[in-house]
C-alpha positions as a Markdown table, in Angstrom:
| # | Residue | x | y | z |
|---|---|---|---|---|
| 1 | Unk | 35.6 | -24.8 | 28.5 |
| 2 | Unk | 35.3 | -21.5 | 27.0 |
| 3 | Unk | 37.0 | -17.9 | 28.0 |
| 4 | Unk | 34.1 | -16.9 | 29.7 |
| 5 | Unk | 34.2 | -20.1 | 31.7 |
| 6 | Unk | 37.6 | -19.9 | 32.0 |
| 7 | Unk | 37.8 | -16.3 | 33.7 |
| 8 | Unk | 34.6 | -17.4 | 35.7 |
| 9 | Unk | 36.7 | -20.0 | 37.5 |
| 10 | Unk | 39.5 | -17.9 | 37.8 |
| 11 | Unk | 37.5 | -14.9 | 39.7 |
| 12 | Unk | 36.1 | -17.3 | 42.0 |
| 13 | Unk | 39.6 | -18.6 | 43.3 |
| 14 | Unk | 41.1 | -15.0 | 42.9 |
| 15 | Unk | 37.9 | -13.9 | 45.7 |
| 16 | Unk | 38.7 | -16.3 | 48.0 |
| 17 | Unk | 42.1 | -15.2 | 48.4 |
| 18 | Unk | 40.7 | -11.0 | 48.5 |
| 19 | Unk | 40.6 | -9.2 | 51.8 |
| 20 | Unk | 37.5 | -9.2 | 52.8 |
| 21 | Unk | 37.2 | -5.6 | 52.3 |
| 22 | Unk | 37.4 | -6.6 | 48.1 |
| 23 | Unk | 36.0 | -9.4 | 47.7 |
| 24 | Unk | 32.1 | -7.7 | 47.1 |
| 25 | Unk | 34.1 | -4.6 | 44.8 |
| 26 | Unk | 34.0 | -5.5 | 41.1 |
| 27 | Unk | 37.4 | -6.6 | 39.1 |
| 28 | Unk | 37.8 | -6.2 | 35.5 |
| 29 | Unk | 41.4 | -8.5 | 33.6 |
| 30 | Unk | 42.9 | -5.4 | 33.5 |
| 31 | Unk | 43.2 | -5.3 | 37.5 |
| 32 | Unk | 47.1 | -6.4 | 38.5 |
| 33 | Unk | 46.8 | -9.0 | 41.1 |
| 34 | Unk | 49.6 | -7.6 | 43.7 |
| 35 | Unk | 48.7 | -3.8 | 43.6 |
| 36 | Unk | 44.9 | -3.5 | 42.4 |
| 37 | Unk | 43.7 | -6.9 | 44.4 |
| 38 | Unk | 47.0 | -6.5 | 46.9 |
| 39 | Unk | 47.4 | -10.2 | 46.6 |
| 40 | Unk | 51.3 | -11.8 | 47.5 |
| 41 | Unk | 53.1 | -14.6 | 45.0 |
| 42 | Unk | 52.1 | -17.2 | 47.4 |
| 43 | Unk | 48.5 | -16.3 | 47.1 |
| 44 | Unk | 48.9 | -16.2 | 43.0 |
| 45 | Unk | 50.5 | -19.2 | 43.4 |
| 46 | Unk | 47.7 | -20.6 | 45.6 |
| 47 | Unk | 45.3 | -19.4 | 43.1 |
| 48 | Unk | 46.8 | -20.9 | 40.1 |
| 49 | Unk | 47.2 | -24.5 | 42.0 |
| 50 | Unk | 43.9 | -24.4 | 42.7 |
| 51 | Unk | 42.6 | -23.5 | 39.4 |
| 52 | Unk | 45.3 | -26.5 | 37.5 |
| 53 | Unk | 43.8 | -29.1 | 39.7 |
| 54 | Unk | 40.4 | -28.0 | 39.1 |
| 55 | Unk | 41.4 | -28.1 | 35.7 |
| 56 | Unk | 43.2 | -30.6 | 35.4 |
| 57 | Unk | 46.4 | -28.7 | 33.8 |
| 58 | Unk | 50.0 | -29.1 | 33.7 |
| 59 | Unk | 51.3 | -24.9 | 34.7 |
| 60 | Unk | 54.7 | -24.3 | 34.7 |
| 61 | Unk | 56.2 | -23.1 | 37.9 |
| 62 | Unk | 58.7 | -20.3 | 35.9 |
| 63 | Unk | 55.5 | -18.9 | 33.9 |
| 64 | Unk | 53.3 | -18.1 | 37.2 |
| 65 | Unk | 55.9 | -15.4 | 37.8 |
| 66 | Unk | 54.9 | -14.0 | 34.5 |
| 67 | Unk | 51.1 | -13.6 | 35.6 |
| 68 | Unk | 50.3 | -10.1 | 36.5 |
| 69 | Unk | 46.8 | -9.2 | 35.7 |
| 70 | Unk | 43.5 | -11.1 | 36.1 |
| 71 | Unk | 43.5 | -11.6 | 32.0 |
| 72 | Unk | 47.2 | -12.6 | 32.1 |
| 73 | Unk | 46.1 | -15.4 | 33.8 |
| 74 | Unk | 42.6 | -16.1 | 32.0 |
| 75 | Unk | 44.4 | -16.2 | 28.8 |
| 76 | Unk | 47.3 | -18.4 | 29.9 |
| 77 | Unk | 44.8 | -20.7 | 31.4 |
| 78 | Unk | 42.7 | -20.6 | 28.5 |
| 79 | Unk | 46.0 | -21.2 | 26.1 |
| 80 | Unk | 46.7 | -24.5 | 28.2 |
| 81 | Unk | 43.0 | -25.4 | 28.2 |
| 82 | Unk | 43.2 | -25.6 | 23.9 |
| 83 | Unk | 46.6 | -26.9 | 23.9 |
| 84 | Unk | 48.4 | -23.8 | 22.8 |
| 85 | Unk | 51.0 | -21.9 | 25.1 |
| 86 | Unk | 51.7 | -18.6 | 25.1 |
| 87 | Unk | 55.2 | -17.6 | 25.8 |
């Protein structure tokens, strides 16, 4: 799976988790997930399960709290997808 895969998948579990008043509004990885997309840690969280069992990935509970931005989490999911982790 490639980046562009990778943030593909991402963006479609980040929508379903958008008020409904974002979810049709464009989002760029520079957006931060709690004040641009007004998400709360248990919808990141809910976001990053769904995406490791999609996956099929192994995330680390202490590194969700590092995700902040829609390409924090492409590239950490894209890190664990090629076997590299980025710390």
């Amino acid at each position: 799976m490639n980046q562009e895969e990778i943030r593909r998948t991402v963006l479609e579990n980040i929508r379903k988790y958008l008020p409904a008043s974002r979810r049709t509004r464009p989002v760029c990885n520079e957006h931060n997930l709690y004040l641009d997309l007004n998400l709360s840690p248990l919808d990141v969280n809910n976001v990053l399960c769904s995406i490791e069992g999609r996956l099929n990935l192994g995330l680390k509970d202490e590194d969700s709290g590092r995700m902040r931005t829609i390409g924090d989490v492409v590239d950490y999911i894209s890190s664990l997808a090629s076997g590299r982790v980025i710390r």
